[in-house]
N, C-alpha and C positions, 0 to 999 in steps of 0.2 A: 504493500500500500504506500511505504513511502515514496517507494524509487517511483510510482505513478505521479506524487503529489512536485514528485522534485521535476521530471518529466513537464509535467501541466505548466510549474514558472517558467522553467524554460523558454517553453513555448510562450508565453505570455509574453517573458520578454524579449523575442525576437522579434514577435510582433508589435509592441510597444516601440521597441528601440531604448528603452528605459532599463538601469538595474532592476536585480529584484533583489529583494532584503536579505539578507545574509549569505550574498556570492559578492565577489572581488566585481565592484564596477569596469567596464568594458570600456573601450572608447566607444563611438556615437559611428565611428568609421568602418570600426571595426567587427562591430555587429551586423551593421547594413552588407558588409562584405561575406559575412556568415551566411546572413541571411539570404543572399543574391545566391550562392553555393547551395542550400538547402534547397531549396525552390526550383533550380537547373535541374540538381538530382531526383528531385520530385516530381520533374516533368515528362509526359508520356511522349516517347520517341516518334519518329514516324514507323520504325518498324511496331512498335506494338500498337501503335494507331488503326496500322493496317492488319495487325493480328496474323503476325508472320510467323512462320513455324522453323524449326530447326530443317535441314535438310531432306532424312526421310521421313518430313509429312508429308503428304501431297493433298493441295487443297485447291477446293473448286475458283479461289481468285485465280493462278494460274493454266484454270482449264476452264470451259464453258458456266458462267455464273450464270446464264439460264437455267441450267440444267434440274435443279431443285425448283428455283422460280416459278416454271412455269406449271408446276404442282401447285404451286400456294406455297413455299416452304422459302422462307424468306431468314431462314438463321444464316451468320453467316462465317460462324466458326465450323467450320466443317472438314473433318479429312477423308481423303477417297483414299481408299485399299493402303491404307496404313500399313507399314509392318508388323511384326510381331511384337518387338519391343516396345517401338511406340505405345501402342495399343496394352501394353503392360503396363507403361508411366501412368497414360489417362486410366485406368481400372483400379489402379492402386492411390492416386491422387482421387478422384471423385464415386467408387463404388462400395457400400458396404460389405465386408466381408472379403473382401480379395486380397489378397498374399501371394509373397513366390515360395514355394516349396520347396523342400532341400532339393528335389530332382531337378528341379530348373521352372518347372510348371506351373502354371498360374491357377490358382485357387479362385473360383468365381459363387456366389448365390443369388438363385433365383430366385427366391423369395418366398413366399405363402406358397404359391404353385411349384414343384418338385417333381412332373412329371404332364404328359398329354392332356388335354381335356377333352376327350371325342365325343361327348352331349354337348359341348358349345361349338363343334363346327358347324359351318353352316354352308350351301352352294347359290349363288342368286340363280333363283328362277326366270329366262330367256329364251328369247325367242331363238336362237343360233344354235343354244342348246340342249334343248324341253328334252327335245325327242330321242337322246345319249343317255343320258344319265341317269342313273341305278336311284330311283328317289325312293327315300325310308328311312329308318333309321341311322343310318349310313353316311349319306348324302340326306342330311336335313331343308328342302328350301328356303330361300330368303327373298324377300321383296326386293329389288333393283333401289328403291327408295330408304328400304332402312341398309343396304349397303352404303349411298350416299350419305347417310344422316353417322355412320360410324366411318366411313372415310374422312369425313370433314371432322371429326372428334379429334380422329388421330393426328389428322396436321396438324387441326389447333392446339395440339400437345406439343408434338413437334415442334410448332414455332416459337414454345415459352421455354424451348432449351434453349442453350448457351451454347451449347456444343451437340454437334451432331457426327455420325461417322456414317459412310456409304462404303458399300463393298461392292465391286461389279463383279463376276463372275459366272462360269458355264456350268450348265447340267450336261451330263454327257461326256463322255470321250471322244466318241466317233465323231468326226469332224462334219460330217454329212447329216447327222441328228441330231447334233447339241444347239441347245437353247440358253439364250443368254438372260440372267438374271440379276437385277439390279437391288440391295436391300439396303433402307434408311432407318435408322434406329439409333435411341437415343445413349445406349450403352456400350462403353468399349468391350466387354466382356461379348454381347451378341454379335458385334462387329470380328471380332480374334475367332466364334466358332463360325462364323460360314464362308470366314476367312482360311479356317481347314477344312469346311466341308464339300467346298463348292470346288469347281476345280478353277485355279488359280491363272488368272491370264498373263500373258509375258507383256511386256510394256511395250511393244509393238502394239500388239490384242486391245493392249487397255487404250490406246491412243485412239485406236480404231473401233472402239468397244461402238458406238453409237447409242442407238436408243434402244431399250431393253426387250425382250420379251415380254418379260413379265417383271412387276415391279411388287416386291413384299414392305408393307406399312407396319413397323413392330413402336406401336405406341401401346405395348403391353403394359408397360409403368402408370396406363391412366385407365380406366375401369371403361367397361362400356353400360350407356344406359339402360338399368333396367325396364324400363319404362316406356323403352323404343320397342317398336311391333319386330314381336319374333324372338328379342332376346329373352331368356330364362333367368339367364344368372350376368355379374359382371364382368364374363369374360365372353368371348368373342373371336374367335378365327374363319374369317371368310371371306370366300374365295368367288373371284367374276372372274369367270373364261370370255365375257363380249370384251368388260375391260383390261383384260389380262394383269388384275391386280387380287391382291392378297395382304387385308386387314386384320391387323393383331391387336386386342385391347383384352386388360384384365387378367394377362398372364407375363410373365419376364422369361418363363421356361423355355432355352432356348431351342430345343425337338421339336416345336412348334415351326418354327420354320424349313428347320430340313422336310418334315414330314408335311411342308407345304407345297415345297416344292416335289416331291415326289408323287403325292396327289394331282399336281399340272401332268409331272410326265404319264403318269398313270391313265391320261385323258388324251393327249396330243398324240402319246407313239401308239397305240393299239388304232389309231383313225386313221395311221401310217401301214396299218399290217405288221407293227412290231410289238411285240412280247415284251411289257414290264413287269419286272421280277421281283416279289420282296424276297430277295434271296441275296447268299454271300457265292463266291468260285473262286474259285483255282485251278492251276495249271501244272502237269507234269512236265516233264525234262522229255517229254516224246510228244509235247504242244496237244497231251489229251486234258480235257477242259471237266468240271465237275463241277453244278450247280447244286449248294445245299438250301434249301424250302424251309423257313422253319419259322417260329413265333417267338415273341422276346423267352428266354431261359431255356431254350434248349439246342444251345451250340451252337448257331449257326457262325456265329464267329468265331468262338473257342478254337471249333474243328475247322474251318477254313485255313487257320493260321497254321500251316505244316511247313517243317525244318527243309520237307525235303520238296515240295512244290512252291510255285510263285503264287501267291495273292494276285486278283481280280480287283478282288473289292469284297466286301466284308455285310453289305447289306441291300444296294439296291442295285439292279444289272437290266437289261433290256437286250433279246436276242433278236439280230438281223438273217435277213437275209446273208448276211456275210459274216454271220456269227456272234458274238457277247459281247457289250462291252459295258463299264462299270459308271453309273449316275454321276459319281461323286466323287469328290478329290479327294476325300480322308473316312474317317473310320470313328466309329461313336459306338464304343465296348461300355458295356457293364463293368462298374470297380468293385460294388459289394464282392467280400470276402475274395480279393484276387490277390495273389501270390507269383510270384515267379517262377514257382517251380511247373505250378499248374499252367501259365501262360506266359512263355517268356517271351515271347514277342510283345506281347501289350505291352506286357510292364515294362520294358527297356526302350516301349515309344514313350512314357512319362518321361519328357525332358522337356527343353526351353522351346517353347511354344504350343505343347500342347496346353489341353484345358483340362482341369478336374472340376467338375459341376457336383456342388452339395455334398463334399466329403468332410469328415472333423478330423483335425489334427492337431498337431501341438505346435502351441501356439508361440513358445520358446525355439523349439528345433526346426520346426516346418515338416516333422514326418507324419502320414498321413495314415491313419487308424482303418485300414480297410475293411475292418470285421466291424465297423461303429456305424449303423443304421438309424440313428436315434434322429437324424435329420428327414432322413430316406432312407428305405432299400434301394432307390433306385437312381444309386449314385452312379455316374457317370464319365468317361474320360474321351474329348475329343481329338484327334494330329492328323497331320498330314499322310497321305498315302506312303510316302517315301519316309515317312519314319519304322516302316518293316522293313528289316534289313533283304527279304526277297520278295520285294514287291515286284509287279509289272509293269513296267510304264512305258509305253501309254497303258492304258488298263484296258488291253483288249486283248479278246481273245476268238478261237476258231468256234465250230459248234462244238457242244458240249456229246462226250461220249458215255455220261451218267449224270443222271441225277437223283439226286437224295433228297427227300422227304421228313425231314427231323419232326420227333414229337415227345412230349416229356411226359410219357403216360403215369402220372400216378396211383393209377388205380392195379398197377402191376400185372398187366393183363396182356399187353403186345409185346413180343417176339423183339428179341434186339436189334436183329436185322431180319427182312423177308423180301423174296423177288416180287416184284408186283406186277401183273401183267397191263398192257396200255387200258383197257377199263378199268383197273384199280387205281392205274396210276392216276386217270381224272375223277375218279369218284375221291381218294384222300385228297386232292388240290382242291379240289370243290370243297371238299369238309372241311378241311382246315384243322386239324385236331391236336390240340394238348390238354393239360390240366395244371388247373392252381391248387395248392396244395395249402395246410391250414398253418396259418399262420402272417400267410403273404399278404392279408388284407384282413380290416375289420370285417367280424363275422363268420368266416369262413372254418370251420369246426372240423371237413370233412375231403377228402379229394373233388375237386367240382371238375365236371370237362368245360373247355372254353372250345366250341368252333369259331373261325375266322378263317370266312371264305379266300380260298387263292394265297396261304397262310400270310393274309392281311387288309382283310374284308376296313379298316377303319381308313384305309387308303385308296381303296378302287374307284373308280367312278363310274363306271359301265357296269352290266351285270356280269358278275362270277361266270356265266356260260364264253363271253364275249373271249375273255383269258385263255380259259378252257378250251375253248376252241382252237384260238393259236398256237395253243401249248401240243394239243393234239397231233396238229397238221405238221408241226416242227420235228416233236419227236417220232412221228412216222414218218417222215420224210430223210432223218438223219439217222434212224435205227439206235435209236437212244435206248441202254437200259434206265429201270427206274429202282429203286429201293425204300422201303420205310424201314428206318431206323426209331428205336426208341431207347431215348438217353436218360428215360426214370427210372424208374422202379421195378425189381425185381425179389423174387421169393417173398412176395406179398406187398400187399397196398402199403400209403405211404403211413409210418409209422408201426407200420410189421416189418415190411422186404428195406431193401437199401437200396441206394441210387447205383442203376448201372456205373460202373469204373469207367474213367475217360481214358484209362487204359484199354481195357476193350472195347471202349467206341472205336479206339484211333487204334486197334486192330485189325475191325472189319472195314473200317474203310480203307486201308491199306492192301486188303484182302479184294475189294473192290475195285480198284486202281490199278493192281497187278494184273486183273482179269482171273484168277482162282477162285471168287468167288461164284463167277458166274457159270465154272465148270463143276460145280460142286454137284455131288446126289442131294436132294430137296425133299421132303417129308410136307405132308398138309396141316395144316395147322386149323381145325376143323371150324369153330365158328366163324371166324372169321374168314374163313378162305383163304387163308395165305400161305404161298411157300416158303418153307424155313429149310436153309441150309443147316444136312445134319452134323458135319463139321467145319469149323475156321482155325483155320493156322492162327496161334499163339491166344487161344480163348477157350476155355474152358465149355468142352461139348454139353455139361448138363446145365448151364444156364440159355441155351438155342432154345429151347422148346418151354416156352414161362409156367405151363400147369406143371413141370418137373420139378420145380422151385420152391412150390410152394407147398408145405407142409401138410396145409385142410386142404385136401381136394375138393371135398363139396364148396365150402368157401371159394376156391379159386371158380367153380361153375355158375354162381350165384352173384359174383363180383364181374365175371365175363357175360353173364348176359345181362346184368346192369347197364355194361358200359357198350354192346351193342344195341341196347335199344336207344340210349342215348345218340348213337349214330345215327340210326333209323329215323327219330325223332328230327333230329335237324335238320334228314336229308329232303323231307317234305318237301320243304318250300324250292327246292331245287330241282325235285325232278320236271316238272314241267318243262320242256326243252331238250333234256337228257335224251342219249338213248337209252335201246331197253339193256344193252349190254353194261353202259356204265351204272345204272339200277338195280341190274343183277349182281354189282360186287359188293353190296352192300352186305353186314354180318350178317347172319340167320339169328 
């Protein structure tokens, strides 16, 4: 308090020009001379007039200052495709919770929301494109008007920041069907991930970038109103394919926008005749390509990651006429409970630039509690594709000579591996099948099956047949095997049996890949119809067949036609369209 009160005369007396009582009187010259130095030092330069950045920012004054404008978006602190660093300084100077971690990595939260909202998406209802899209619960409609009434929300959020950051960047690999996307948002943290998600333009690219495809509005830092026709709650993700934009209000979670943009391609390439995939692939040393199918927790990135194949891409892919190639520039793994031993590729991409989203750590060292959910389960770690040390780049690949079908059966009832013939193979794509198990959500007491059509029904935009179809014509046309793997539970449901070993997952699919599996002797596996190899190299033969597993036999018959009727139930609403042969693969 004092050194403020001594402070205060000071000042007083520079501006007087007068002693102040009990300091040493000044000359009258000599103050004025202070004074004039004070005042110089306190004057704002022309560079920070003009709000100049160090070297690598890059900001819209030396590029198109239309460019935002002619949005409504009149801030004019603004940087385009910042580096990584940068985009560290601003996260750590203005966002709650961000830190660098001992591994190099930046610590980010997103706030209240820690995960998807799929009851607050929404698609506007149009005329361009009524007569596409999969309308229900899925694809919820929206008026043309209350998108307008929540796009104007989000600018005028937008324009009360200070600072804004824009990242241009492509969907796609292939150079022939990549789409360019432009996102404005007010946080360095959502700027650094779609700055690893997207694929990253070279500064030729970006000089030349033009005007976007599609442009993503992440004013998720401001609520949307309840009170506008159509909204439920205060959040908000929707999506106009007239206008080719994509409004975020009510959420900070940054998966909202990758899973926006995949939603576009999920509507644009199948109108092309091409196949989008929520799937991960890889590629052998003999350029044979393998797509794995799967829903969040049951590997499909885990197992994509192999020592002895190159990475694709780890979760969204679209197959051409000319074969796969991978959405996205980087990769967004689950952290809960992750280890190095178990995945050492991830964990050795935690370094300087990746993202960890809603992890606890210490807050003296910077090491991060991977087993500590108390924020979420469903902690997060975004980087760049080239941060796997055998990744593919470009991320393309030929067509695929398998694919895998992942599902995390907990109810301990599917086979760990099974041949599936082409009507099984689209009767599981249509179903979409895994299970939550108890624990993983309020409520949940008991194994539940989750379907998600096309295994990711919260993203399609067509009907699940549309997929199906492609998927159909592709793999009969390329003589593609298929396989369903189940990477849950075995010698009984979840809290009896134990989670299959990712040891012998990452047996049979090696088994797979060599081509031994597919010369194997096959046994039926009777409700379900499926063929089970009776043995695999380096897997123990009495876990192939799951009723050998399990102790109560009756239980395991009781627990298996449980979980086919479950099938049967969901397949309802699908058969309409089907034929009768992928109808008939359905379980007895």
């Amino acid at each position: 308090m004092a050194s403020r009160s001594v402070m205060r005369s000071l000042t007083r007396a520079l501006r007087s020009s007068r002693p102040v009582r009990g300091f040493r009187a000044l000359g009258t010259s000599r103050i004025l001379s202070d004074r004039s130095k004070i005042a110089e030092a306190l004057k704002s330069s022309p560079a920070s007039m003009k709000h100049q950045f160090p070297a690598d920012y890059h900001i819209f004054e030396d590029a198109d200052l239309e460019l935002l404008h002619n949005l409504g978006i009149h801030t004019e602190w603004v940087q385009h495709n910042a580096r990584p660093g940068t985009l560290y300084d601003e996260a750590l100077r203005y966002e709650k919770g961000s830190a660098i971690l001992s591994t190099g990595a930046l610590a980010a939260f997103s706030g209240a929301k820690t995960g998807r909202s799929p009851l607050d998406k929404r698609v506007v209802l149009e005329e361009s494109t009524e007569n596409d899209i999969w309308w229900g619960p899925v694809n919820v409609p929206l008026s043309e008007n209350t998108f307008k009434i929540n796009r104007e929300r989000a600018i005028d959020y937008l324009n009360t920041r200070e600072r804004l950051y824009v990242f241009d960047g492509f969907a796609g690999w292939d150079p022939d069907f990549r789409y360019k996307i432009r996102v404005i948002t007010s946080r360095a943290y959502h700027a650094l991930f779609m700055h690893n998600m997207l694929i990253r333009p070279t500064e030729e690219e970006l000089l030349n970038f033009g005007e976007p495809d599609y442009t993503i509005y992440n004013g998720g830092a401001f609520p949307a109103n309840r009170a506008t026709d159509g909204m439920t709650s205060g959040t908000s993700v929707s999506l106009n394919f007239k206008t080719r934009e994509v409004v975020i209000l009510g959420t900070q979670y940054a998966g909202e926008m990758k899973k926006g943009v995949f939603t576009i391609m999920n509507y644009l390439l199948p109108k092309r005749g091409i196949l989008s995939m929520h799937a991960s692939a890889n590629e052998g040393k003999a350029g044979d390509v393998t797509i794995f199918f799967g829903l969040s927790g049951t590997g499909k990135t885990t197992l994509s990651a192999d020592e002895n194949r190159l990475l694709i891409g780890d979760d969204e892919h679209a197959w051409t006429d000319k074969g796969i190639f991978n959405i996205e520039g980087g990769c967004y793994a689950k952290a809960i409970g992750l280890t190095r031993e178990k995945e050492p590729e991830i964990w050795d991409a935690i370094r300087f630039g990746a993202l960890l989203e809603n992890v606890v750590f210490d807050q003296r060292t910077g090491e991060v509690d991977y087993n500590d959910g108390s924020i979420t389960e469903n902690t997060r770690v975004s980087y760049p594709l080239e941060y796997i040390p055998n990744v593919k780049i470009p991320a393309v690949g030929g067509h695929p000579k398998n694919i895998i079908m992942l599902t995390c059966d907990a109810f301990g009832v599917l086979p760990p591996v099974s041949k599936l013939t082409p009507a099984q193979a689209m009767y599981h794509f249509i179903s979409g099948y895994t299970a939550k198990v108890a624990g993983t959500e309020m409520g949940i007491t008991e194994p539940t099956a989750t379907f998600s059509a096309c295994f990711g029904a919260p993203f399609m935009v067509w009907h699940p047949a549309k997929y199906a179809e492609l998927l159909a014509e592709k793999m009969s046309k390329h003589n593609v095997n298929a396989w369903l793997i189940n990477t849950g539970w075995t010698g009984g449901a979840f809290g009896t049996g134990h989670r299959m070993s990712l040891k012998d997952t990452r047996a049979i699919i090696d088994a797979i890949h060599s081509g031994d599996l597919a010369k194997a002797e096959y046994e039926s596996f009777e409700r379900f119809n499926l063929q089970v190899p009776k043995t695999c190299a380096n897997v123990d033969t009495k876990i192939l067949m799951p009723n050998k597993t399990w102790a109560d036999q009756e239980e395991f018959k009781v627990t298996a036609a449980k979980l086919a009727s479950l099938f049967k139930d969901n397949f309802k609403k699908y058969e309409e369209g089907c034929s009768a042969d992928i109808i008939a693969a359905a379980p007895h």
